[in-house]
C-alpha positions in Angstrom: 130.2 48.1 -115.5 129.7 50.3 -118.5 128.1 49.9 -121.9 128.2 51.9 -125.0 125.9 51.5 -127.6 126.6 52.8 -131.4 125.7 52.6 -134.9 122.7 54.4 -134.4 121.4 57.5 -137.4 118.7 58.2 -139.9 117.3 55.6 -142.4 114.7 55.5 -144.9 111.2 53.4 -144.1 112.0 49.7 -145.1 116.0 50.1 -144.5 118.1 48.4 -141.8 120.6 49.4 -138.9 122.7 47.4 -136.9 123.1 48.5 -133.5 126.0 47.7 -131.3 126.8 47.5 -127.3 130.0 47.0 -126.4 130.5 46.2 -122.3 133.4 46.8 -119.9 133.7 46.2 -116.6 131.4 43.3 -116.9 130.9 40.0 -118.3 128.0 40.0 -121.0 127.8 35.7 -120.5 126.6 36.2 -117.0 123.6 39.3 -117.9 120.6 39.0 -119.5 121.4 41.4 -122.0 118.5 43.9 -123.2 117.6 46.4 -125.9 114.7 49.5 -125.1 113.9 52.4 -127.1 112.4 55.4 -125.9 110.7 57.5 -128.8 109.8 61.3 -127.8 107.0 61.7 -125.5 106.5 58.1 -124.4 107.8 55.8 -122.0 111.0 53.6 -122.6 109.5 50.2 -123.5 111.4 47.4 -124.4 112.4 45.6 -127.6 114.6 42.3 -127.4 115.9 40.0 -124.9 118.1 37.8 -124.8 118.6 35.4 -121.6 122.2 34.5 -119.7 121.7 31.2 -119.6 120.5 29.0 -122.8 120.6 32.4 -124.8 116.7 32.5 -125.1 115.4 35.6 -126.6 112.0 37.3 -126.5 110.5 40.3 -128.8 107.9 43.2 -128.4 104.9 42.3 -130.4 105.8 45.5 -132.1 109.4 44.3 -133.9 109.0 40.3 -134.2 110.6 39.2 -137.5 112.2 42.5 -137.8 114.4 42.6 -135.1 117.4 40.4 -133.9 119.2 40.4 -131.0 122.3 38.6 -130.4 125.4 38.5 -128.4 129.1 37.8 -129.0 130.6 36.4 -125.7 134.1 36.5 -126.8 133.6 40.7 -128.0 131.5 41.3 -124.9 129.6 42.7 -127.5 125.3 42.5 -128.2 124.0 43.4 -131.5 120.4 44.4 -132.3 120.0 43.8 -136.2 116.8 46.0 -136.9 114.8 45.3 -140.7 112.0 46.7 -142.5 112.4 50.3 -140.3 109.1 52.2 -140.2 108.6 55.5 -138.9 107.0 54.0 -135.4 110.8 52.5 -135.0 111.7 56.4 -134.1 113.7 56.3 -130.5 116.6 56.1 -128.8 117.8 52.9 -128.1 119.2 51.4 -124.9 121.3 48.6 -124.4 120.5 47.3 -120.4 122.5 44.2 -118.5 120.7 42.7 -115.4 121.4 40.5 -113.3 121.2 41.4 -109.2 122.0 45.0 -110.3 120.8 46.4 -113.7 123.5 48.4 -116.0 122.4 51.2 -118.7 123.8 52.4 -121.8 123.8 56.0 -122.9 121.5 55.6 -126.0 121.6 55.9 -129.5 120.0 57.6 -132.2 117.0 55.8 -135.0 115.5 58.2 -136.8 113.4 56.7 -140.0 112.3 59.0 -142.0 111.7 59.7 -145.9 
């Protein structure tokens, strides 16, 4: 399996990004599908979940009522709809599937700054 993440790039403090995963080689409906950021010097922590079964999703303390994560079955597809960017929202992002193996994606770019 493989997935691609895009739509990363800079913003100004208080704009929005959509970010995008696209999957091959694997069936998003069957993952719990995942978003982590890694900002420079720190650990990769993560940011959104959303479950494989009953689509339950779950957020960092951090980005709760700014972040979305969804999925799009039929596109094999997750989205992480980020609002309200600050500074501390600095990273590169990671789209992960899991299930009995885990699955990474390369990363993409957030930089918010002024």
């Amino acid at each position: 399996g493989q997935l691609v993440e895009s739509g990363g790039g800079t913003v100004q403090p208080g704009g929005s990004l959509t970010l995008s995963c696209a999957a091959s080689g694997l069936a998003i409906s069957r993952y719990a599908m995942s978003w982590h950021r890694q900002a420079p010097g720190k650990d990769r922590e993560p940011v959104a979940v959303s479950s494989g079964v009953g689509n339950i999703t779950n957020y960092a303390l951090s980005v709760e009522g700014r972040f979305t994560i969804s999925r799009d079955n039929s596109k094999n597809t997750v989205y992480l709809q980020m609002n309200n960017l600050q500074s501390a929202d600095t990273a590169v992002y990671f789209c992960s599937a899991v299930d009995s193996e885990r699955y990474w994606g390369q990363g993409t770019e957030v930089i918010v700054s002024s």
